[in-house]
Each structure stands twice: as structure tokens, then as C-alpha cells.
C-alpha positions, 0 to 999 in steps of 0.5 A: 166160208162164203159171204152168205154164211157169214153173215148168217152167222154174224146176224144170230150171234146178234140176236143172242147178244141181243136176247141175252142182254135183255134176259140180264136186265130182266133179271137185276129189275131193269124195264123199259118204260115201252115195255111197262104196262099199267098207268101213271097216277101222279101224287102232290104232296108238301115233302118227299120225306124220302120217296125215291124211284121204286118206293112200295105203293099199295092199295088196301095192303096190296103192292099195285105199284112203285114210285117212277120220278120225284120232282120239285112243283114249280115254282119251287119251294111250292112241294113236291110231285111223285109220279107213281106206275100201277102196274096192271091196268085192272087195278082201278084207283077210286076218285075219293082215294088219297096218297098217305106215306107212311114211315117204316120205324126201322128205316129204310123208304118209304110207302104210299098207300092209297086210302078210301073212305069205305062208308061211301060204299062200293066206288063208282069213279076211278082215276083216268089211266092217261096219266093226268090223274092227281092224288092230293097227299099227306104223311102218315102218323108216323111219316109226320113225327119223322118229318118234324124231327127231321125238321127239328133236327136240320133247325139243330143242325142250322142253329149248331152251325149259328153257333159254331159261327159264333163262337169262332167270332168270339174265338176272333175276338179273344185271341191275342194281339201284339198291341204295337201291331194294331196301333200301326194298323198292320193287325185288326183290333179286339177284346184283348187290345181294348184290355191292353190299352185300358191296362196301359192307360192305368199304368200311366195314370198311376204313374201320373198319381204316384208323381203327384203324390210324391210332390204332395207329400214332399216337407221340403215342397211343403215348406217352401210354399208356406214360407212363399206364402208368408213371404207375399202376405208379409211382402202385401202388407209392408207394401200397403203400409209403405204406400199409407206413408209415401201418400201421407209425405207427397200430399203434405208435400204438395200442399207446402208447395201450392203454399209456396206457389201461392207465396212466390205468386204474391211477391211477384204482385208486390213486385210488380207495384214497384212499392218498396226496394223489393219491388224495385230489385223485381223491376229488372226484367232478368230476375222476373224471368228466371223467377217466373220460369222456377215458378213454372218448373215447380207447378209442373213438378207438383203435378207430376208427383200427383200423377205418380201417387194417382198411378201408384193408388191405382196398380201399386208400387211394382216390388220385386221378390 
């Protein structure tokens, strides 16, 4: 075989590849866009409601089309844009139309069917086939009690997942905890610890309760405080009363011995004349002295006792028990 033949033969077994591949995807619904006619309509609308690429679109319940792309408007969160091919050109879609999508009950996707507004009688606009026509679009009845179910359902979903948060905080809370570990800081506290703790601390202080009561409530404890108490209020008074008595014996003792400063003050004036034999044994100037000296040592012990009595009257005589 010659190169001529060969290639021949290797152009027509590309050709038939070619025109086979083709064939199949006609067959499993495949087109290319160049390959489509009809136009492009594009159809704004607030939610999808579950419009996928090849979703049914009628006209007065005619199928004129399917659904091509579905994409977020921007900026997002602001709905949704479908894009919609006519599939024949001849198919002329009214100005005053609008898209309504309609829920099957069974399931399965959704419809847009256009509507128009008959009682403005026959047409006379038409969307442009250039693919800058928009349709405003809203969900059908039933498309709408979808949509709010779907709705309620994710508030469900998001309020179960809340929920289940919840609970696996207070699960968190719950769960026990070795004590010893949370006071050294090696575990996180909780419901159960705080209980814990609060159950320790009454235990101690019933301890502390029954300890008091024990010494309340102990007649050997009871009898040695109110004999203690007779004791210091027997003690009190025998202190009082003695302190009455030493003050009655120093004050007399003091006045018999400022009378006798007084006597011993007038013999040495007698002395002193030189009257009598007294006042000549006076004269000798030894005997003055050691009389003037005793004199001085009695006053100065006389006002020591007073002192002493002062100092008593005031903080009391100091008794050990």
C-alpha cells in the first residue's frame, strides 16, 4: 500500500470517528452552544428554589426552552440569575411577560412558565433575541409554600444545631471532675465541682458545729466556768473589801504621822529656846542632826504610803489566781 492510500484511509476512519462521536452525543442530549438556535432570555429572581441547567420553561403550556446556567447576581447575597435558551427563534416572548416557577408536588425540578397578562389583548412587544432581555421573576404558589418550608426547615436545622451546641455545653458542664485536679489547675472547673466544694465545705463546717457543740454541751466544761466565774466575782469582792480596809488603816496611819511631824517639829522649837534641860541636851549639834534626819526619812515615807494608796485606788491591788 502506498502512502496515497493510506492516507485516505486513515482521513475516512476520522471522518467516521468524528461523525460517530457526534451521533452519540446527539443521542444522550448533548449540543453544542454553536450548534443551538433560538435565544437567550435572562430571568432575575430572589431564590433558585432548585432551577438546575435543563429545568422545563413554557409558554402558555408549551415547552419553548430549558434552563442553561444559574448564577449568584452580584453582589452576592442580592439573588439569583437564570439564563434561559428559546429554543426556536419564532417563539416571540411578550415584554409585559414574567417568569413564575412553579414546584412540582411529587418532586422532582422545577418549571419556569412565562405568564402574560391577556386583558391587554394581543402583543405588540417582544423581548430582544440578542440576549440582553431581563424577565423580573417570582415563585408560583406552590413554589412559595416550598420555598417557606425549606426555609423553616434550615431555621430547624440551624436551631437543632443551637441546640445540640447547647447541650454539649451543659453535657461540658455536667460531666465529673476529680476535685483535686481542678484545685491544682490540671483540669477546668464545672456544675459538679462547684457542687463538690460546696458539699466539702459543709462537711467541715458540721465538723466545726458538732466541735462546738461538744464543748457546749460538756457539764465538766460548764462547771469549771461558773465556778470560774464565782471564783473572780468572790475574788472582786474580797478585793474591794480589802482595799476599803487598807485605805481606812493608811489614812489613819498617816494622820498619826503628820501629828507626830507636828509634835517632833514642835520639840525642836522648844530645843531651839534653849528653855529647860531638854532645850540644853537639844543644843548639842549631833543629837540636832540625827533628829532632823529621822524627821525627814519619816515625811518622805508618808508620802510614799500616799502615793502607793493613790496608785492602788487608781489600777488595784494586782491579785493573782
Amino acid at each position: 500500500m502506498n502512502e496515497r492510500n493510506r492516507n485516505i484511509i486513515v482521513g475516512l476512519t476520522t471522518a467516521v470517528a468524528l461523525i460517530g462521536l457526534m451521533f452519540l452525543l446527539l443521542v444522550f442530549g448533548y449540543v453544542p452552544s454553536l450548534m443551538k438556535g433560538g435565544y437567550i432570555v435572562n430571568i432575575e429572581l430572589d431564590d433558585a428554589l432548585g432551577l438546575n441547567p435543563g429545568s422545563r420553561v413554557e409558554l402558555s403550556g408549551i415547552d419553548i426552552g430549558a434552563v442553561e446556567t444559574v448564577d449568584f447576581k452580584q453582589p452576592l447575597g442580592t439573588g439569583v440569575t437564570v439564563a434561559v435558551r428559546i429554543t426556536e427563534d419564532d417563539t416571540l416572548v411578550p415584554v409585559s411577560a414574567r417568569a413564575i416557577i412553579e414546584k412540582p408536588l411529587l418532586g422532582g425540578s422545577p418549571t419556569i412558565r412565562f405568564v402574560t397578562n391577556s386583558q391587554n389583548g394581543t402583543p405588540k412587544a417582544f423581548l430582544k433575541k440578542d440576549g440582553s432581555a431581563v424577565v423580573p421573576g417570582s415563585l408560583g404558589a406552590l413554589a412559595g409554600i416550598f420555598g417557606e418550608l425549606t426555609r423553616v426547615a434550615d431555621s430547624f436545622d440551624r436551631l437543632s444545631a443551637e441546640w445540640r451546641n447547647v447541650g454539649e455545653k451543659l453535657n461540658g458542664l455536667l460531666d465529673p471532675q476529680d476535685l483535686a485536679a481542678v484545685e491544682a489547675g490540671e483540669a477546668p472547673g464545672n456544675v459538679t465541682t462547684v457542687i463538690a466544694r460546696v458539699d466539702k465545705r459543709l462537711a467541715e463546717f458540721r465538723e466545726v458545729l458538732a466541735g462546738i457543740d461538744s464543748l457546749v454541751n460538756d457539764p465538766q466544761l460548764r462547771d469549771d466556768v461558773t465556778a470560774t466565774a464565782s471564783n473572780a466575782r468572790q475574788a472582786s469582792e474580797d478585793i474591794a473589801g480589802a482595799m476599803a480596809s487598807l485605805e481606812k488603816r493608811y489614812v489613819a496611819l498617816a494622820d498619826d504621822v503628820s501629828g507626830m511631824i507636828e509634835q517632833v517639829n514642835k520639840l525642836v522649837e522648844t530645843a531651839n529656846s534653849e528653855e529647860g534641860s531638854f532645850g540644853k541636851v537639844m543644843q548639842d549639834p549631833a543629837l540636832y542632826n540625827s533628829l532632823e534626819d529621822a524627821a525627814k526619812r519619816i515625811g518622805t515615807a508618808a508620802d510614799e504610803l500616799k502615793l502607793l494608796i493613790e496608785k492602788w485606788k487608781a489600777e488595784g491591788v494586782p491579785v493573782s489566781l
